[in-house]
C-alpha positions as CSV (number, residue, x, y, z in Angstrom):
1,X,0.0,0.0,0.0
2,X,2.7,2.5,1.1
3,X,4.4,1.5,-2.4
4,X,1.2,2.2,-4.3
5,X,1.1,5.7,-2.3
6,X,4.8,6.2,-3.5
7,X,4.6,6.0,-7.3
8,X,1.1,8.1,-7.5
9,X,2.6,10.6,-5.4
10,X,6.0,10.7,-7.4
11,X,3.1,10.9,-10.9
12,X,1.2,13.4,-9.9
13,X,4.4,15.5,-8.8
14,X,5.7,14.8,-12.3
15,X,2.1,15.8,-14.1
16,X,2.4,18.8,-12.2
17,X,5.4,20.2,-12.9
18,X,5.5,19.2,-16.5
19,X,2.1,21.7,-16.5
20,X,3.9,24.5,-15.1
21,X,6.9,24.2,-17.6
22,X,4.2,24.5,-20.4
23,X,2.5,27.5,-18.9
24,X,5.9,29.5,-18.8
25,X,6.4,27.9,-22.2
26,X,3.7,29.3,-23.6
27,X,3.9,32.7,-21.2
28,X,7.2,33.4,-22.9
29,X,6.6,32.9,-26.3
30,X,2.8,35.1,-26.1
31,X,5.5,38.3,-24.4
32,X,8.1,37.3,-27.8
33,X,4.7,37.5,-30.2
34,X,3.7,40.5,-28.4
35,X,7.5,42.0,-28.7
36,X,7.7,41.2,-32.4
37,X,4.7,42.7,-32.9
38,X,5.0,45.8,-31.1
39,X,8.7,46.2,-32.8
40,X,6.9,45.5,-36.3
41,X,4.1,48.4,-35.4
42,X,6.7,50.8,-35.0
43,X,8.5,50.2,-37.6
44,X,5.5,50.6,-40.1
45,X,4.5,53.6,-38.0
46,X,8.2,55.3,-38.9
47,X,7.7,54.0,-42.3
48,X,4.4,55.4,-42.6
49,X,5.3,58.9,-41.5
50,X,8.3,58.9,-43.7
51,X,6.1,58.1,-46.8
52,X,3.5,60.4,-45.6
53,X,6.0,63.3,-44.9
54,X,7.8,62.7,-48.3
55,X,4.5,62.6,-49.9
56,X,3.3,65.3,-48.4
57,X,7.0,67.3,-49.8
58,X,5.7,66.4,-53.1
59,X,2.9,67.1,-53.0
60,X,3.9,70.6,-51.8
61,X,6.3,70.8,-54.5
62,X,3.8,69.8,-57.2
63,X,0.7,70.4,-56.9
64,X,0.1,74.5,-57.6
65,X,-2.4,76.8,-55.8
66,X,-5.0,76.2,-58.7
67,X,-4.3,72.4,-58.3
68,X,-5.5,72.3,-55.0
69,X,-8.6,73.6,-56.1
70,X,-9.7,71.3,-58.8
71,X,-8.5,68.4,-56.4
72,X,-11.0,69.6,-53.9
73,X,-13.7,70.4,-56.2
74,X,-12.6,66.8,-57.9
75,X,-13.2,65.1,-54.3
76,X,-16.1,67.2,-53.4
77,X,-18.3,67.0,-56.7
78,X,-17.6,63.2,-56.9
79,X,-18.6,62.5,-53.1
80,X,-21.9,64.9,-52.9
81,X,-22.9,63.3,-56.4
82,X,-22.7,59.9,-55.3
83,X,-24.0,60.4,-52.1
84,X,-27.1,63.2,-53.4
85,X,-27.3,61.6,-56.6
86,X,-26.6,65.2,-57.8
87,X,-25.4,64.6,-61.7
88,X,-24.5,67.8,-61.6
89,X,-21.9,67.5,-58.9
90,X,-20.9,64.2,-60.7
91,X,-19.9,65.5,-64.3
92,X,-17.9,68.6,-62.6
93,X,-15.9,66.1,-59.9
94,X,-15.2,64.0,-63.4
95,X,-14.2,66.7,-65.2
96,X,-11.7,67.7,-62.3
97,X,-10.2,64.2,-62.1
98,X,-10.2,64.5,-66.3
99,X,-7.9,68.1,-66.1
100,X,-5.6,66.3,-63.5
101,X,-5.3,63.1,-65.4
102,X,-4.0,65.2,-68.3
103,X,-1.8,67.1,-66.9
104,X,0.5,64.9,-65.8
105,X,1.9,63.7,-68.5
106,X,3.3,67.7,-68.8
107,X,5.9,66.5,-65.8
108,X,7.9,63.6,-67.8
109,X,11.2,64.3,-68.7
110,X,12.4,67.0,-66.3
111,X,15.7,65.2,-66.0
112,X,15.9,65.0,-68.9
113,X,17.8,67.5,-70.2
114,X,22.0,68.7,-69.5
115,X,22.1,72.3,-69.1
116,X,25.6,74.1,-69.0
117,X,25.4,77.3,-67.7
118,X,28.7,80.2,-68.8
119,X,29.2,83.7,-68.1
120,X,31.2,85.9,-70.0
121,X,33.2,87.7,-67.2
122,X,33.2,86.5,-63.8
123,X,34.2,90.4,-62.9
124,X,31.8,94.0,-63.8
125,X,31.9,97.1,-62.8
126,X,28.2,97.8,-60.7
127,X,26.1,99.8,-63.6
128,X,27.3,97.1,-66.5
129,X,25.5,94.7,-68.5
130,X,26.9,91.0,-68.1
131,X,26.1,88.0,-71.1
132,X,26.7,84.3,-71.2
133,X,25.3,81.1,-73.0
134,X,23.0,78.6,-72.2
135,X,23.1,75.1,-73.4
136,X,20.1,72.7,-73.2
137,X,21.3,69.2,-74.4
138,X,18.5,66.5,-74.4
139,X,20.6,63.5,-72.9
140,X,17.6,60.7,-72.8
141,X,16.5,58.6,-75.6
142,X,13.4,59.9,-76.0
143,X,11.8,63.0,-77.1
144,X,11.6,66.0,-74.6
145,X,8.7,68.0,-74.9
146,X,8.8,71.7,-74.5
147,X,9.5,73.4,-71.3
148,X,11.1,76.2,-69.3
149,X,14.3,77.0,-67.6
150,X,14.8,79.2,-64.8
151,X,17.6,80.7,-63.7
152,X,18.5,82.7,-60.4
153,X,20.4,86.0,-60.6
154,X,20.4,87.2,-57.0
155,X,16.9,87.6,-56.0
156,X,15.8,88.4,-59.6
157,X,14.6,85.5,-62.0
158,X,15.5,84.5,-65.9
159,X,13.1,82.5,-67.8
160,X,14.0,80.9,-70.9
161,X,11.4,78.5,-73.5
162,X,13.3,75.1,-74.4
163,X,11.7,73.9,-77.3
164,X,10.8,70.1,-78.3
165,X,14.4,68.1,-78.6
166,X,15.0,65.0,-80.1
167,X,17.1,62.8,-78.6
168,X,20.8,63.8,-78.6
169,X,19.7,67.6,-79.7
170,X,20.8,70.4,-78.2
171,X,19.5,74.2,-78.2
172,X,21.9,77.9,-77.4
173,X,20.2,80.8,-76.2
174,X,22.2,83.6,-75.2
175,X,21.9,85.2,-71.6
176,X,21.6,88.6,-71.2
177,X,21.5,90.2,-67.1
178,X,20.9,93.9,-66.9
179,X,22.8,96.2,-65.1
180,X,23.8,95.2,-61.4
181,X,23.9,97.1,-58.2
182,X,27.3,96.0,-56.4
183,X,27.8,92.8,-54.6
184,X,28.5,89.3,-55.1
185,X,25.9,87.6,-56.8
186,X,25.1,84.1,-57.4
187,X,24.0,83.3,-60.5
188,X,22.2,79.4,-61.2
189,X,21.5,77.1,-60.3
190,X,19.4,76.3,-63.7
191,X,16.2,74.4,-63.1
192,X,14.0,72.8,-65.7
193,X,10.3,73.6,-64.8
194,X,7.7,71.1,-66.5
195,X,4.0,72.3,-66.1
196,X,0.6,71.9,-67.7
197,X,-1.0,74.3,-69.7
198,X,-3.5,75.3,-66.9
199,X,-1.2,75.6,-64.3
200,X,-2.0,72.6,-62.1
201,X,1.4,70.2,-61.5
202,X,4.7,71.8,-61.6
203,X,8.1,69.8,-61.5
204,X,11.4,71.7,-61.1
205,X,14.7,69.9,-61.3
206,X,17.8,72.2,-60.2
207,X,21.9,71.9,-61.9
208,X,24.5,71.9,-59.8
209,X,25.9,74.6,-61.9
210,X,26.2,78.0,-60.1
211,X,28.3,81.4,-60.5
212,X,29.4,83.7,-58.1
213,X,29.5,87.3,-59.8
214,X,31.5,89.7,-59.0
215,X,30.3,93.5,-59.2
216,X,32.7,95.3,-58.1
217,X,32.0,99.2,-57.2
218,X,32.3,101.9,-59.4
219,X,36.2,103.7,-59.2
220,X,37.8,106.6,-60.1
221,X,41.7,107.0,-61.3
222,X,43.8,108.8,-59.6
223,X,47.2,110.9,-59.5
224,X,49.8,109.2,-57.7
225,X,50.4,112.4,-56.3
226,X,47.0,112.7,-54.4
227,X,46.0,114.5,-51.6
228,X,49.5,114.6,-49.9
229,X,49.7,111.3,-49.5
230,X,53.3,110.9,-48.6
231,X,55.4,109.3,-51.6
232,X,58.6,108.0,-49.9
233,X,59.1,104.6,-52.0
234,X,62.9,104.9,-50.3
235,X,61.7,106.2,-47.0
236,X,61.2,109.6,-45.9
237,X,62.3,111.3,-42.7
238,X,60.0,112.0,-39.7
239,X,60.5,114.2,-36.7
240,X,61.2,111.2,-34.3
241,X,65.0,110.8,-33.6
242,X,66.6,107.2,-33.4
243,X,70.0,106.1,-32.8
244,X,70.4,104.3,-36.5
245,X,68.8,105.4,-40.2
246,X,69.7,107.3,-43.4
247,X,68.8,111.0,-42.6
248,X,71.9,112.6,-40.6
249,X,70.4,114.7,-37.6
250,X,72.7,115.7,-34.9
251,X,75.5,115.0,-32.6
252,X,75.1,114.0,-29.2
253,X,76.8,113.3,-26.2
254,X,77.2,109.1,-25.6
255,X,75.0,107.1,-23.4
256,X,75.2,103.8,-22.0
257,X,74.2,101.5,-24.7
258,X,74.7,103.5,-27.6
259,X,76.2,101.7,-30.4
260,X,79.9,102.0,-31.3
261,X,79.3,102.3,-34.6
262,X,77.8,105.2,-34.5
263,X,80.7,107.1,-32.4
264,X,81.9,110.3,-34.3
265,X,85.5,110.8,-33.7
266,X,86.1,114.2,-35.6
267,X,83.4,115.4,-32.5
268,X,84.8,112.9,-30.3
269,X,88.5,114.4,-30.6
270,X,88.0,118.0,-30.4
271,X,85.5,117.6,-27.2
272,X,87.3,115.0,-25.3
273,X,84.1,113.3,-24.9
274,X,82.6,110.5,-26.6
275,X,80.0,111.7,-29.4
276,X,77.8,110.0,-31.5
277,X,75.5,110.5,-34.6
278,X,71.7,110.9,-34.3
279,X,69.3,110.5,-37.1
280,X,65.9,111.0,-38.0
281,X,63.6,107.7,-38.5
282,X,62.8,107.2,-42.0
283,X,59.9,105.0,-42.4
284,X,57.9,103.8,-45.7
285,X,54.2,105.4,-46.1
286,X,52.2,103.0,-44.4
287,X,48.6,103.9,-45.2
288,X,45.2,102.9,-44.0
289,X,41.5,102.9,-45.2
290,X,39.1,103.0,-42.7
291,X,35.5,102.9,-44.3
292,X,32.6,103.3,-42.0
293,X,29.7,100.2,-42.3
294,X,26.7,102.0,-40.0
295,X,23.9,102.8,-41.6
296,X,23.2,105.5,-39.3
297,X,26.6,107.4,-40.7
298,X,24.7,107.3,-44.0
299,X,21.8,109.5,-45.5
300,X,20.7,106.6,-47.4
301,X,21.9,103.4,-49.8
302,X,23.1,105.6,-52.7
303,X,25.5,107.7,-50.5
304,X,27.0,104.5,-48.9
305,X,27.5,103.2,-52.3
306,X,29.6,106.1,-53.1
307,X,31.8,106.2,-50.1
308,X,32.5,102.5,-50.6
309,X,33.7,104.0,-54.4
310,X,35.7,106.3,-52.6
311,X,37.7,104.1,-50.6
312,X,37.8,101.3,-53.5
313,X,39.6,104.3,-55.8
314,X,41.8,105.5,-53.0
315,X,43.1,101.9,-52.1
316,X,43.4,101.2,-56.1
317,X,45.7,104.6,-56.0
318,X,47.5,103.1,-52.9
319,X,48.1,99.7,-54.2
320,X,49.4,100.5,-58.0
321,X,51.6,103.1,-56.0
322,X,53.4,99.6,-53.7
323,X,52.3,101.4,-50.5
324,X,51.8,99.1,-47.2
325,X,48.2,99.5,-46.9
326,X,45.2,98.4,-44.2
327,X,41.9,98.6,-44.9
328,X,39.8,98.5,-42.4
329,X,36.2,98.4,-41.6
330,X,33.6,97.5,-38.9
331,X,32.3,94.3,-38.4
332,X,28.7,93.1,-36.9
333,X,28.4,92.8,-33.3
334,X,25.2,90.7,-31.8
335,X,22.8,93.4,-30.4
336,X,23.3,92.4,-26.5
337,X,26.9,92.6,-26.3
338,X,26.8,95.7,-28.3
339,X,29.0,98.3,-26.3
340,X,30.7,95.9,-24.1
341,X,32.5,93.8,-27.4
342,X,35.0,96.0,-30.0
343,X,35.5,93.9,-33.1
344,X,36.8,95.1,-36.8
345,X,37.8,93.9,-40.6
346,X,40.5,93.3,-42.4
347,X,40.1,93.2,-46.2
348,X,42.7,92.0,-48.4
349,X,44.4,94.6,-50.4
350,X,47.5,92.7,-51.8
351,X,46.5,93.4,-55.3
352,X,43.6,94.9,-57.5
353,X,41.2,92.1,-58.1
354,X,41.6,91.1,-54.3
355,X,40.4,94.7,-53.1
356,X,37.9,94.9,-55.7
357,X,36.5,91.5,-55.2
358,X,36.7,92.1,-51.0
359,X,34.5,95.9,-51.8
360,X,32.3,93.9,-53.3
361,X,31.0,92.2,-50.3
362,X,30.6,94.6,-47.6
363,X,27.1,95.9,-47.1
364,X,26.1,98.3,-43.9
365,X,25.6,96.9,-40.8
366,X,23.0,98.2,-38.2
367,X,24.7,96.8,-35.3
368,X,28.7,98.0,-35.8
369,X,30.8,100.1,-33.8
370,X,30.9,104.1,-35.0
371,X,33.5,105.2,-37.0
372,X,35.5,107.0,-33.8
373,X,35.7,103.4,-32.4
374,X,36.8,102.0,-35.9
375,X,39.5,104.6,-36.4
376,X,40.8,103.9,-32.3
377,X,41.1,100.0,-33.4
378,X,42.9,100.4,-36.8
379,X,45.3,102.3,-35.1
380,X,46.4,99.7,-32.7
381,X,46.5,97.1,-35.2
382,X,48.9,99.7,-37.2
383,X,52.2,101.1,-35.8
384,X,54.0,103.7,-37.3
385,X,51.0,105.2,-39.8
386,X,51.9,107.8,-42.3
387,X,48.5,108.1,-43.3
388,X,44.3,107.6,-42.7
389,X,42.1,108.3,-44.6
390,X,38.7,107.7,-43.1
391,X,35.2,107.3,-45.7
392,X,32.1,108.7,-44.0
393,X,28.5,109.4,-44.6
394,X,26.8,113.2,-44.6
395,X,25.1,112.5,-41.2
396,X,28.9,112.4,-39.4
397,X,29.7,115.8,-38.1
398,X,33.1,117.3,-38.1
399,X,33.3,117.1,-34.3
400,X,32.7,113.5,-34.7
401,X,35.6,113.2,-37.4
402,X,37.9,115.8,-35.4
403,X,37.2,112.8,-32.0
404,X,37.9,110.4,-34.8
405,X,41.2,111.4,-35.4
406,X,42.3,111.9,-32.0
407,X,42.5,107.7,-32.5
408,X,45.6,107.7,-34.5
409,X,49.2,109.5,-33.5
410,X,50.1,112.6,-33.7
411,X,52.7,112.3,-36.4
412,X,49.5,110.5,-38.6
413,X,48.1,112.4,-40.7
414,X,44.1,112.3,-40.8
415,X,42.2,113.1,-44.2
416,X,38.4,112.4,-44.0
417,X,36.0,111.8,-46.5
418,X,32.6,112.8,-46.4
419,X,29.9,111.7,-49.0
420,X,27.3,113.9,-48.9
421,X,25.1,114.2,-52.5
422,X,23.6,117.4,-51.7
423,X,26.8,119.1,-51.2
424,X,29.4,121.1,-53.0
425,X,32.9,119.9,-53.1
426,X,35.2,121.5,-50.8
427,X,38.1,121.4,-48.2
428,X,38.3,122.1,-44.8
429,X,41.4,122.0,-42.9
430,X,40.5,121.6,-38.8
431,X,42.9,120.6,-35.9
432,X,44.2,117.2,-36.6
433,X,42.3,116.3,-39.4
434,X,41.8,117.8,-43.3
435,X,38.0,117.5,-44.3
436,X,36.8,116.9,-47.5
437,X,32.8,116.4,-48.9
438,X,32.8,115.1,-52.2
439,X,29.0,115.1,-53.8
440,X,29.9,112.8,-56.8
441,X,32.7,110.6,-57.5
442,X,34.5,112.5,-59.9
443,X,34.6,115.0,-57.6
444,X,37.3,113.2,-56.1
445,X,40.5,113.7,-57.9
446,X,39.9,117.5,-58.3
447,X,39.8,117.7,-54.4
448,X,43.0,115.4,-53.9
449,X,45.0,117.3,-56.8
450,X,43.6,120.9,-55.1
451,X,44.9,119.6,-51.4
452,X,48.1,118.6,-52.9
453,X,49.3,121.7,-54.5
454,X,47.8,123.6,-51.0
């Protein structure tokens, strides 16, 4: 009996906890089910908000303003027909699904074609006309039907009509841009627009071909003789004494430290003492431009524009003369640090096309430093300045320019520039500082030839 006991006690402990193995069993692979499908849910929920967000894209990109209409009126007129039993509503929903059914066929080929994009000069003068080429190239092996190119010229647009092209044709069309104000701009990329006659669909497809154009600002030539801008390609003598230099000054008595080179003995012998030469410093001109940027130093646009062709034609004179020359304007500074942060430019003026091409970017700024502060920083980035010449605007008085020049040394000397279109040209000569208001460009050399020969 006790033996019976025993094996249906050791069975029924084996039944049960072969059942419990199966219930984990089958616990563990309903949370992997569960998993996989929660892991596949997400991943169809990404995919389906990428597809939706890139249709969506397209959509945006082609479908126009009067496409949207005759979709909805499409959607509209076929669900109130159907559900009214309006025929009405019917035939105009048709006709709507009819108009966009035909114009897609418009947006084949929009890849089409090889465009190659060339200007003529990658360099004008602001006020000049610029031409290039176009070539349209159909690449595919089918026929392209007729389209449009567009091309970019700053914020302005050219449109051109590519006709039908068989396969391996190609089409020129000349490309004319009117006159430019100054700046760089960027001309391309081309894109091929395919639309419908209506204006429904619309598929663009931009080149990677773009230009950066060059408009440099309008100059003036000058005499190398301007202004009294010191010419001293071997060096010319200052008022400042040193112990070693070309220009004989003086004898002296000798100092600790003095060189024995420089010992006169003629002095030396008839003295008893030790004497040695003195000299004035010779130094090279070293100039610097220092062009104000604030639009509040300027009546408006044009008069900017025609101090930045002031200093363009004074630094053209400087460079073709070999002079060491900084040019130097304000930079922008973020509106809360504004007082508390001093920060200026360098352009490159090594030669011509550098100057030019570095005028051609600079714009006003709103949130720069005034041209006293400019002026203060140009002369610690500078030693030993012959020159300044400082490019205002009308709205600068000459208290401000006369503080202005208080930033350089004394032995510098100041010339300042003002632009100011309502006025008649003229010089003013003030403590520290010679003043003079040009009202058009030209005016310029006149005034420079008139201070040089005062």
């Amino acid at each position: 009996m006790s033996l019976t006991e025993s094996r249906l006690t050791r069975t029924a402990a084996g039944t049960g906890s072969g059942t419990g193995t199966r219930t984990e069993v089958t616990s563990a692979a309903r949370g992997g089910r569960l998993l996989r499908a929660v892991v596949r849910g997400a991943a169809a929920w990404r995919a389906l908000a990428v597809g939706t967000e890139a249709t969506a894209e397209w959509v945006s990109r082609t479908v126009r303003p009067a496409g949207v209409l005759v979709v909805l009126a499409a959607t509209v007129g076929l669900v109130v027909g159907m559900v009214f039993g309006w025929v009405e509503w019917m035939v105009a929903g048709a006709a709507s699904v009819l108009l966009l059914v035909m114009a897609v066929p418009f947006l084949f080929g929009a890849r089409a074609y090889a465009v190659s994009l060339t200007l003529g000069h990658a360099r004008v003068v602001a006020g000049d006309d610029v031409t290039g080429e176009i070539l349209v190239r159909n690449d595919s092996g089918r026929l392209a039907l007729p389209g449009r190119l567009d091309i970019p010229v700053g914020d302005g647009l050219v449109e051109f009509g590519v006709p039908l092209l068989r396969p391996g044709h190609s089409i020129e069309q000349p490309l004319e841009i009117p006159a430019l104000r100054r700046g760089i701009v960027t001309v391309g990329p081309a894109t091929t627009v395919r639309s419908d006659p209506v204006g429904l669909l619309r598929r663009e497809h931009a080149f990677d071909d773009v230009h950066e154009l060059f408009v440099h600002p309008r100059t003036v030539d000058l005499p190398s003789t301007s202004a009294g801008l010191i010419r001293d390609l071997e060096g010319s003598p200052t008022k400042r004494l040193v112990d070693a230099d070309m220009s004989f000054h003086a004898i002296r008595e000798y100092a600790p430290g003095d060189s024995r080179r420089q010992i006169h003995w003629k002095s030396t012998a008839k003295t008893g003492r030790l004497m040695v030469r003195q000299y004035e410093e010779s130094r090279r001109s070293r100039m610097a431009i220092v062009l104000s940027l604030a639009t509040g130093e300027y009546l408006d646009a044009d008069e900017f524009e025609l101090g930045v062709s002031v200093a363009a034609s004074v630094g053209l004179r400087a460079v073709r003369d070999a002079r060491e020359l900084d040019i130097v304007v304000g930079s922008e500074i973020p509106r809360v640090v504004r007082g508390r942060v001093r920060s200026i430019r360098h352009l490159p003026a090594e030669a011509p096309r550098l100057l030019l091409d570095a005028f051609s970017g600079v714009s006003s700024l709103e949130n720069t430093m005034a041209v006293a502060d400019v002026c203060r920083l140009a002369s610690e980035a500078n030693e030993r300045l012959s020159i300044a010449v400082v490019v205002v605007g009308s709205t600068v008085s000459l208290t401000s320019l006369q503080k202005a020049a208080l930033g350089f040394p004394a032995d510098t000397s100041v010339v300042a520039v003002r632009c100011d279109e309502r006025a008649h040209p003229r010089i003013q000569a003030l403590a520290g500082i010679t003043v003079m208001t040009v009202g058009t460009l030209d005016d310029l050399s006149g005034l420079l030839l008139r201070g040089a020969t005062s």
